[in-house]
MIPASE-656943 format. One record per atom (N, C-alpha, C): residue in one letter; atom name; x, y, z. Coordinates in pm, 1 decimal. Atoms other than C-alpha are relative to their C-alpha. Example, Ala and Ser with C-alpha at 12.3 -4.5 7.8 and 13.67 -1.06 7.14 Angstrom:
BEGIN
PT,a,N,89.0,-119.0,0.0 $
PT,a,CA,1230.0,-450.0,780.0 $
PT,a,C,90.0,120.0,0.0 $
PT,s,N,-82.0,-119.0,-6.0 $
PT,s,CA,1367.0,-106.0,714.0 $
PT,s,C,-77.0,109.0,73.0 $
This chain:
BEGIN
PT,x,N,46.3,-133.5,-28.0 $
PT,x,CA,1464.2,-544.9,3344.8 $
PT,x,C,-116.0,31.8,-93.7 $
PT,x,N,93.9,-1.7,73.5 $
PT,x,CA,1142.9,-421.7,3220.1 $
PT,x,C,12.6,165.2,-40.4 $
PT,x,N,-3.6,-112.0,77.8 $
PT,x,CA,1149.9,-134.5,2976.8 $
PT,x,C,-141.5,22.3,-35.7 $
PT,x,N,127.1,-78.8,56.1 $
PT,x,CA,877.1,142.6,2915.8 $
PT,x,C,52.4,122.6,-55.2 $
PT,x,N,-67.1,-130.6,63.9 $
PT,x,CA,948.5,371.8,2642.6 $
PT,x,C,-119.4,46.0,-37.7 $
PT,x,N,121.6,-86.4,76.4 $
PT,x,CA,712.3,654.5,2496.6 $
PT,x,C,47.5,43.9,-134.8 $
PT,x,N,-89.8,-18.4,161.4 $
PT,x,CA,820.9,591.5,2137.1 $
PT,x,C,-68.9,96.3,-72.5 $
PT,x,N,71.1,-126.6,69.8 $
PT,x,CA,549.6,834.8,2018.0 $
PT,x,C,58.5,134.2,24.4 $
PT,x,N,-38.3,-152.1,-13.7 $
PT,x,CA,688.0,1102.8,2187.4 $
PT,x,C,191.0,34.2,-37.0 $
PT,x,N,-155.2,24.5,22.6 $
PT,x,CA,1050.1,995.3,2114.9 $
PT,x,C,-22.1,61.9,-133.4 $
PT,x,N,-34.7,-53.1,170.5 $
PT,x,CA,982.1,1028.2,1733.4 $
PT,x,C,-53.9,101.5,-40.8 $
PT,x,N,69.3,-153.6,23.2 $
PT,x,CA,752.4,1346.5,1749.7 $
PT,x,C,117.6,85.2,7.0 $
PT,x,N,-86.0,-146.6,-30.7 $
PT,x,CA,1039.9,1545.0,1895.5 $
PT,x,C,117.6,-36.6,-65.8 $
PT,x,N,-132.1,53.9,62.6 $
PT,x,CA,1313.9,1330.4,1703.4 $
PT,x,C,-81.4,105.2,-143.8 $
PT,x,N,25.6,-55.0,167.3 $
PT,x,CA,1077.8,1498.2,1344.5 $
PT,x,C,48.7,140.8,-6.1 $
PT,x,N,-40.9,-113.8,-7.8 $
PT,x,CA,1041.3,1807.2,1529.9 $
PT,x,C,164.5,152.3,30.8 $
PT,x,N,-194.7,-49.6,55.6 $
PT,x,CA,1435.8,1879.7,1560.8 $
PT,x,C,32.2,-8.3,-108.2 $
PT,x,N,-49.3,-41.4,139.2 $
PT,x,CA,1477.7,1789.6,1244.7 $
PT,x,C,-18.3,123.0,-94.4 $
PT,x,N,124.5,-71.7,81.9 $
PT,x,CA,1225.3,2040.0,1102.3 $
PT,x,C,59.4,111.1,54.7 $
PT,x,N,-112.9,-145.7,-33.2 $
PT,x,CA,1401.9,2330.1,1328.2 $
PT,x,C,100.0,-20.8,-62.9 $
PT,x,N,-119.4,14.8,51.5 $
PT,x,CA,1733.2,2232.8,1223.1 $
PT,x,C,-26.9,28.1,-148.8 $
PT,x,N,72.4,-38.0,170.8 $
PT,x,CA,1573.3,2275.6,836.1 $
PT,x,C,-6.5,154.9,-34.8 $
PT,x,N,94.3,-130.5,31.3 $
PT,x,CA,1363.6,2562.0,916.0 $
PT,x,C,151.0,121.5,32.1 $
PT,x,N,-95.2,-67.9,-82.8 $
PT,x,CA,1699.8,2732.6,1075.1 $
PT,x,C,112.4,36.9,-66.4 $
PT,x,N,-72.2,-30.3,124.2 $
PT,x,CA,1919.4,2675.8,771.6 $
PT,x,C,-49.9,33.8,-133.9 $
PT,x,N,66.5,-100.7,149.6 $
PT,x,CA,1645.9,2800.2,541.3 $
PT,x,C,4.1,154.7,39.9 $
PT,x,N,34.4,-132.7,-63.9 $
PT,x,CA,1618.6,3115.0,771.4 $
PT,x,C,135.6,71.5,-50.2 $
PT,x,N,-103.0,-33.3,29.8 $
PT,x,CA,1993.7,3149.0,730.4 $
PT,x,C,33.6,36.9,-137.6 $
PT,x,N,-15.5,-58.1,131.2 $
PT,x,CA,2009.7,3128.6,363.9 $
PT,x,C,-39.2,124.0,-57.8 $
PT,x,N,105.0,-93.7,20.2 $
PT,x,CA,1749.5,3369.2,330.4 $
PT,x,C,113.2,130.2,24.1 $
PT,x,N,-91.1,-121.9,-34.7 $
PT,x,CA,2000.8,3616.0,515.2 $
PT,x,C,117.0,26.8,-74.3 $
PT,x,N,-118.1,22.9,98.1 $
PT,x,CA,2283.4,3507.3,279.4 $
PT,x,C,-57.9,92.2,-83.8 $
PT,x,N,37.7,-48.4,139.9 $
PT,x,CA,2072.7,3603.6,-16.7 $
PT,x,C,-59.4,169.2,-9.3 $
PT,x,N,-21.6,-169.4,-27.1 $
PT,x,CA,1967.1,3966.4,149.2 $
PT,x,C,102.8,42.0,-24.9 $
PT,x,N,-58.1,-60.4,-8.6 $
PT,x,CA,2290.2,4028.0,176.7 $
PT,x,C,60.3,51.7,-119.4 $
PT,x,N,1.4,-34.8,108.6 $
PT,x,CA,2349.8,4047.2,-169.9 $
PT,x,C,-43.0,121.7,-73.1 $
PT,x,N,61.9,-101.7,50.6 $
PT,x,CA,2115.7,4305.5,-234.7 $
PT,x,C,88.0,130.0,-21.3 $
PT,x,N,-69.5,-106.3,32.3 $
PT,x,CA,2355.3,4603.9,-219.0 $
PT,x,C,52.2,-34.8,-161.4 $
PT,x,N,-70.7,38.3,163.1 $
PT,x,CA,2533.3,4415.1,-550.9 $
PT,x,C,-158.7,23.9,-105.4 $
PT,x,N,72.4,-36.7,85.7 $
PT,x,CA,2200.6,4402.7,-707.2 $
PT,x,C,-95.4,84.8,-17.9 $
PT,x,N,83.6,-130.4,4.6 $
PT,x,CA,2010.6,4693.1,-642.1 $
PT,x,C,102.2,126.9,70.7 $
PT,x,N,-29.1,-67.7,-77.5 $
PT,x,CA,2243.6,4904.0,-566.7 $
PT,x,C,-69.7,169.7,79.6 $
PT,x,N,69.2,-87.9,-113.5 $
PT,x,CA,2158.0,5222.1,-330.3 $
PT,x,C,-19.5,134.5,-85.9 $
PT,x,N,-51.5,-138.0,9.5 $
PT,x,CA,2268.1,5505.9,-549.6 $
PT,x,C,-130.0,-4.0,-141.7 $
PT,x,N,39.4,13.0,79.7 $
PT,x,CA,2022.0,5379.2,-839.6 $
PT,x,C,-150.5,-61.2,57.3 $
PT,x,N,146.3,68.0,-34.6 $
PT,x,CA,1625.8,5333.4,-818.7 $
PT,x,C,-24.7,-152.3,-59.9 $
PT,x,N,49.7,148.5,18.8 $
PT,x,CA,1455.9,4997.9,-761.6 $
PT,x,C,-71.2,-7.9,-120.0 $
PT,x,N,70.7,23.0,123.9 $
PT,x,CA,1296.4,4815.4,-1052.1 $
PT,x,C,-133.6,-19.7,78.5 $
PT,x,N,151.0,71.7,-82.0 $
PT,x,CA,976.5,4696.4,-802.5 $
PT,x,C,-6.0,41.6,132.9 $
PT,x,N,20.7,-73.3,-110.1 $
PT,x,CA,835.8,4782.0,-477.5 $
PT,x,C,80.3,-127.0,143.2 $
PT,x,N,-48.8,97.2,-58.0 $
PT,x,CA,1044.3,4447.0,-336.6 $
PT,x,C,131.9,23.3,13.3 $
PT,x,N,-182.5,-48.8,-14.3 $
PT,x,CA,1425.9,4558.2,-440.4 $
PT,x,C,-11.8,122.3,101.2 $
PT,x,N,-42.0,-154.0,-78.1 $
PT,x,CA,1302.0,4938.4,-279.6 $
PT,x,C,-35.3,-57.8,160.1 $
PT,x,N,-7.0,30.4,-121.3 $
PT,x,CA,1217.5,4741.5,17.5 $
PT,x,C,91.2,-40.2,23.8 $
PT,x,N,-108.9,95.1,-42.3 $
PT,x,CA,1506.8,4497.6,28.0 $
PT,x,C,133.3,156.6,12.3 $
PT,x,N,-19.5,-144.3,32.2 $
PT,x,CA,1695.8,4856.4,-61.6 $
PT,x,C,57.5,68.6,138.3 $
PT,x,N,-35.6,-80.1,-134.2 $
PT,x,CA,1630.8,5027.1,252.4 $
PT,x,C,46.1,-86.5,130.8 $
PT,x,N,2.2,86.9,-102.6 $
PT,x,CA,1577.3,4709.5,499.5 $
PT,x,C,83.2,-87.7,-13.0 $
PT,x,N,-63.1,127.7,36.5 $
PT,x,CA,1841.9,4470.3,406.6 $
PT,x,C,96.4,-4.0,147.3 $
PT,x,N,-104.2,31.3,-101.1 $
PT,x,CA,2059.1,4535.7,725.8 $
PT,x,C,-94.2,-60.5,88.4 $
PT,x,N,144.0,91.7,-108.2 $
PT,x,CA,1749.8,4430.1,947.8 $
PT,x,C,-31.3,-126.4,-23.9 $
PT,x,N,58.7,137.2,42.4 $
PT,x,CA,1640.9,4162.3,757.0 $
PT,x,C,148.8,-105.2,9.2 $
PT,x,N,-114.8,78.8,-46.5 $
PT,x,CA,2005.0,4000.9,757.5 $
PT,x,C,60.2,-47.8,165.4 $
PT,x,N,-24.1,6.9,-114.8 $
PT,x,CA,2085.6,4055.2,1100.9 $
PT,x,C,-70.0,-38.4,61.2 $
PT,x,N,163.5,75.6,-39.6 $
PT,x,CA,1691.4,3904.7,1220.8 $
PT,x,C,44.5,-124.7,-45.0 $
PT,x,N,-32.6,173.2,130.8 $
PT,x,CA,1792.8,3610.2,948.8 $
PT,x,C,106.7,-68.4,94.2 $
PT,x,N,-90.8,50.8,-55.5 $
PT,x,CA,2107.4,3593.9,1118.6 $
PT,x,C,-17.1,-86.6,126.2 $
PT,x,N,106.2,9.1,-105.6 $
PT,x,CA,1952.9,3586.9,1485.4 $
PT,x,C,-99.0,-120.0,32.9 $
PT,x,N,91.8,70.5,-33.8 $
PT,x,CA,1691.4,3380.8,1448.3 $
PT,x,C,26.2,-150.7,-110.0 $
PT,x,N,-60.8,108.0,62.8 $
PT,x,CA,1817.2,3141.8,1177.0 $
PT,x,C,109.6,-109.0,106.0 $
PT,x,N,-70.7,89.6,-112.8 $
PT,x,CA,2089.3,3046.4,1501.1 $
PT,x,C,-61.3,-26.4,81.8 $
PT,x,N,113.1,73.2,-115.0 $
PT,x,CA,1804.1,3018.3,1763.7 $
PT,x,C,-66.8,-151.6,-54.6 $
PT,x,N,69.6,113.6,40.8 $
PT,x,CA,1620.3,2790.2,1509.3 $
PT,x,C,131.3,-123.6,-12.5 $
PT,x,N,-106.3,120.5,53.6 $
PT,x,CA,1915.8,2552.0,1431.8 $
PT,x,C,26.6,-83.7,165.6 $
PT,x,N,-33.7,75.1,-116.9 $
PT,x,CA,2027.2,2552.4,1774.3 $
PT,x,C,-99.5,-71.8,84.1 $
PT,x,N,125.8,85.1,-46.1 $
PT,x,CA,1693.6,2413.4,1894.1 $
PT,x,C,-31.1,-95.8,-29.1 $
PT,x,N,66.6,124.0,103.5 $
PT,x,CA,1663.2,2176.2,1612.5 $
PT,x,C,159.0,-78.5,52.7 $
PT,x,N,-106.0,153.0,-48.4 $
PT,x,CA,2037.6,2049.4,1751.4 $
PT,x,C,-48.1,-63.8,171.3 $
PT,x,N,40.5,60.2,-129.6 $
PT,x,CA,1919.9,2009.1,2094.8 $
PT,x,C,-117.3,-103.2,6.5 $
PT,x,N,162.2,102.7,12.9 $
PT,x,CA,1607.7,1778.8,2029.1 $
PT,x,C,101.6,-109.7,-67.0 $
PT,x,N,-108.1,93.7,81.4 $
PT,x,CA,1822.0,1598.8,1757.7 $
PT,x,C,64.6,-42.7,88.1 $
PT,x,N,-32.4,51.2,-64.2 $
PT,x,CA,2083.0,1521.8,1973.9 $
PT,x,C,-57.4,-82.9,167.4 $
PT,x,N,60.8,66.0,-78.0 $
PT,x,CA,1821.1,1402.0,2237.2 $
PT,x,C,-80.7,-113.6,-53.1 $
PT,x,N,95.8,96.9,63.2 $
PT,x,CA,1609.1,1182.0,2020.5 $
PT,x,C,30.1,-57.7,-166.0 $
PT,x,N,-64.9,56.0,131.0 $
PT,x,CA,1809.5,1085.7,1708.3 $
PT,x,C,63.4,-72.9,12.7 $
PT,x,N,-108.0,95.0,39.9 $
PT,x,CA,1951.0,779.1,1622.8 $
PT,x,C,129.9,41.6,-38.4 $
PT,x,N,-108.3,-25.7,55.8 $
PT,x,CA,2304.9,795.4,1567.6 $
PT,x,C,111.0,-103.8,75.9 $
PT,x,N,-103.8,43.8,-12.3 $
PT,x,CA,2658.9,638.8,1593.5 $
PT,x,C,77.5,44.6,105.3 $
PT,x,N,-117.7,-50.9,-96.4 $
PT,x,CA,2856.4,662.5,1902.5 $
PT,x,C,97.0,-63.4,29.8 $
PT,x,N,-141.9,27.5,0.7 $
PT,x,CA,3183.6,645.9,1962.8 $
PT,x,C,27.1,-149.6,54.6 $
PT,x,N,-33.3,165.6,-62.5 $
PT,x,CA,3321.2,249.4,2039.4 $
PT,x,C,-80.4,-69.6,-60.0 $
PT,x,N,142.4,87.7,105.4 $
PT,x,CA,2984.7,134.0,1850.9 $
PT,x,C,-23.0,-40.0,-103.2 $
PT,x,N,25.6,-11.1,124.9 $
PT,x,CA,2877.5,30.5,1556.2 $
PT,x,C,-187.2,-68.4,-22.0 $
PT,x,N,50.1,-39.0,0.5 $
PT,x,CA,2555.8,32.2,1611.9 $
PT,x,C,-102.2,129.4,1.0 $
PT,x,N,79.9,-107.4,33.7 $
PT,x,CA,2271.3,303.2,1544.6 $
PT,x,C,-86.7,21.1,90.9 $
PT,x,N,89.3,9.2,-83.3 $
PT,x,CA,2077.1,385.2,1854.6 $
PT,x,C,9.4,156.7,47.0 $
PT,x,N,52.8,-95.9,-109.3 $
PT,x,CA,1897.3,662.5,2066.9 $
PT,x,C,89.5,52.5,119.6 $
PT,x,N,-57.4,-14.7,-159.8 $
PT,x,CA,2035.2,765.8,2407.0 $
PT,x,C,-42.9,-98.3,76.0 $
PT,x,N,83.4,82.0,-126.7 $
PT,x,CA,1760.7,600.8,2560.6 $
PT,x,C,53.2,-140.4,-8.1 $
PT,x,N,-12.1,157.7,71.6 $
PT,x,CA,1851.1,269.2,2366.8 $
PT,x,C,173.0,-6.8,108.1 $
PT,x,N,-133.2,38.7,-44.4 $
PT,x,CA,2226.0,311.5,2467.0 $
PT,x,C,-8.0,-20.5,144.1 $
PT,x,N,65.4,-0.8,-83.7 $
PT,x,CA,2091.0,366.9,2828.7 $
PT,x,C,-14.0,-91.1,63.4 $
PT,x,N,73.8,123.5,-33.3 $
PT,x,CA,1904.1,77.8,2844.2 $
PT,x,C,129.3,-127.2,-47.6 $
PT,x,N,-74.5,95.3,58.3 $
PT,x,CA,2170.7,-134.3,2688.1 $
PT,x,C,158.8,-2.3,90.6 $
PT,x,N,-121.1,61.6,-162.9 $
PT,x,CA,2444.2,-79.9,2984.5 $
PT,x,C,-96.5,-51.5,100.6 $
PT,x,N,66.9,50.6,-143.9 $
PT,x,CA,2188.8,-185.5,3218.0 $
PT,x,C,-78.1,-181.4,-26.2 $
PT,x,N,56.5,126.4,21.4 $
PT,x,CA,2148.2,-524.7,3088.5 $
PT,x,C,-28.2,-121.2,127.7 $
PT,x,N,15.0,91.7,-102.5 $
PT,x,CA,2246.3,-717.4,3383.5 $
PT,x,C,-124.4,-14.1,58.2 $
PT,x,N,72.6,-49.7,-154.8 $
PT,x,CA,1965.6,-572.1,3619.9 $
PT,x,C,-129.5,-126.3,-61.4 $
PT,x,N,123.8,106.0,-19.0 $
PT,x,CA,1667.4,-858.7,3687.7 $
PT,x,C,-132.4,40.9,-36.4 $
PT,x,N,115.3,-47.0,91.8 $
PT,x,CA,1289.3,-823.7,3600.2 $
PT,x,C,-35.4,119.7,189.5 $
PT,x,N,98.2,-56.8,-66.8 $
PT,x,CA,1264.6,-664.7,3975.7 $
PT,x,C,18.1,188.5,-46.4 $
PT,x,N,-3.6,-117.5,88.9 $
PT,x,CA,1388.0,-294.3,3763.7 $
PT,x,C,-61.1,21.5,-83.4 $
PT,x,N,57.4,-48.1,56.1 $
PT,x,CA,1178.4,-90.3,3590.0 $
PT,x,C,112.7,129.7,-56.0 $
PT,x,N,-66.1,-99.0,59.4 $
PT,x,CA,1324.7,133.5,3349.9 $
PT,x,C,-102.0,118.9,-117.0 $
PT,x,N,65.8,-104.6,61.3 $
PT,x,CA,1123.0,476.6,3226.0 $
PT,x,C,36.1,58.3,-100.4 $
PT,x,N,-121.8,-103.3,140.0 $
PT,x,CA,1267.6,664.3,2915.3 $
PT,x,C,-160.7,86.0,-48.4 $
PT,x,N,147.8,-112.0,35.7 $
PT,x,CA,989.7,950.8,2856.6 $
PT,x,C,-135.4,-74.0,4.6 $
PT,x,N,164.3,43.8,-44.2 $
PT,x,CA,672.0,810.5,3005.7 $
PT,x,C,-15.7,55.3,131.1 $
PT,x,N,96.1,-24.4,-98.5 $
PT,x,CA,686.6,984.2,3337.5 $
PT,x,C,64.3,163.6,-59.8 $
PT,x,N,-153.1,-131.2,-7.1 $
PT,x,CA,840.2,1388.6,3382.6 $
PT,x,C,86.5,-16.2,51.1 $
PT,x,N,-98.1,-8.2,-3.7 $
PT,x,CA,1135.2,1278.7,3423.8 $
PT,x,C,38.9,-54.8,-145.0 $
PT,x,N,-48.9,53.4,125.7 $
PT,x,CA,1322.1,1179.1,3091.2 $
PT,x,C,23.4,-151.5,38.1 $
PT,x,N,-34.4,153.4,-58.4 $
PT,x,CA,1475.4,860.7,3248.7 $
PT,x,C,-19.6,21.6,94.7 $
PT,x,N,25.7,-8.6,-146.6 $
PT,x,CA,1400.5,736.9,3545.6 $
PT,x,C,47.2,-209.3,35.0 $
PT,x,N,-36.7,153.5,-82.3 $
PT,x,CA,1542.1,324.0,3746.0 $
PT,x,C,-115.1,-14.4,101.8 $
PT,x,N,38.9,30.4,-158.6 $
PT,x,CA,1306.1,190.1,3966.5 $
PT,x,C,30.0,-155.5,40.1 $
PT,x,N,-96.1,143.4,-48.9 $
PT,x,CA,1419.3,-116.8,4189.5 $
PT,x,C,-57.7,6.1,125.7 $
PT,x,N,-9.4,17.2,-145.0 $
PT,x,CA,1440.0,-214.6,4515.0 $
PT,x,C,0.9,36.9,100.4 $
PT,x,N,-97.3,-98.8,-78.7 $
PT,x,CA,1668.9,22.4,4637.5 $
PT,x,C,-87.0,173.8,-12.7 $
PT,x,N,-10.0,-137.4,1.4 $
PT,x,CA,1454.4,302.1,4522.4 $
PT,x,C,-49.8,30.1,-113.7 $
PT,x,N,38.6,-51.4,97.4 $
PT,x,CA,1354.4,527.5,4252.7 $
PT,x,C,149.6,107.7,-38.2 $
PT,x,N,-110.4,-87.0,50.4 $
PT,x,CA,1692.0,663.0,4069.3 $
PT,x,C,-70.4,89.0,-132.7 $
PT,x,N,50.5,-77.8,122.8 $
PT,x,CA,1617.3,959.2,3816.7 $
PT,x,C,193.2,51.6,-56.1 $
């Protein structure tokens, strides 16, 4: 079987999940560490700087945004990840892709199969004999 992968675009979006998944648990912390603010500035006592009298008034916004968007970013950075990250699956002990695992039940098939993994719009795609399977 003849394999065509688009490994460039495999590992662009394998960095760029990672980098959400990052950016998504820095967003989160961030909201952790607002939430604090009542303990250290508290409400009933003036700010030392024009940053505590902001954090001060805005801390329920800024936590609940943090919150919000800290889970959009993560969950974006797991969906790419789990599409384009190496990893361990179950029965294996090898380290492979989807695409890799993919390609690796379809060993039998002859050179007249073509096998796509992100080179056309479709993600995967079989072509053969019989056809064009997506």
């Amino acid at each position: 079987m003849k394999v065509y992968r688009n490994v460039k675009t495999i590992q662009s979006k394998e960095k760029f999940g990672r980098r959400l998944s990052l950016a998504g648990l820095l967003v989160l912390m961030l909201g952790l560490v607002v939430n604090f603010t009542p303990n250290w500035f508290p409400p009933d006592q003036p700010a030392p700087h024009a940053l505590g009298a902001f954090l001060q008034q805005y801390w329920t916004y800024i936590s609940m945004a943090s919150l919000v968007g800290g889970f959009l970013l993560a969950s974006m950075g797991s969906y790419y990840i789990n599409r384009f990250a190496r990893r361990r699956w179950p029965g294996s002990k090898l380290i492979e892709r989807p695409d890799e695992v993919l390609e690796r039940s379809m060993k039998g098939f002859d050179d007249k199969y073509a096998y796509f993994s992100y080179s056309l719009p479709a993600p995967y795609m079989l072509v053969g004999p019989s056809g064009i399977t997506i």
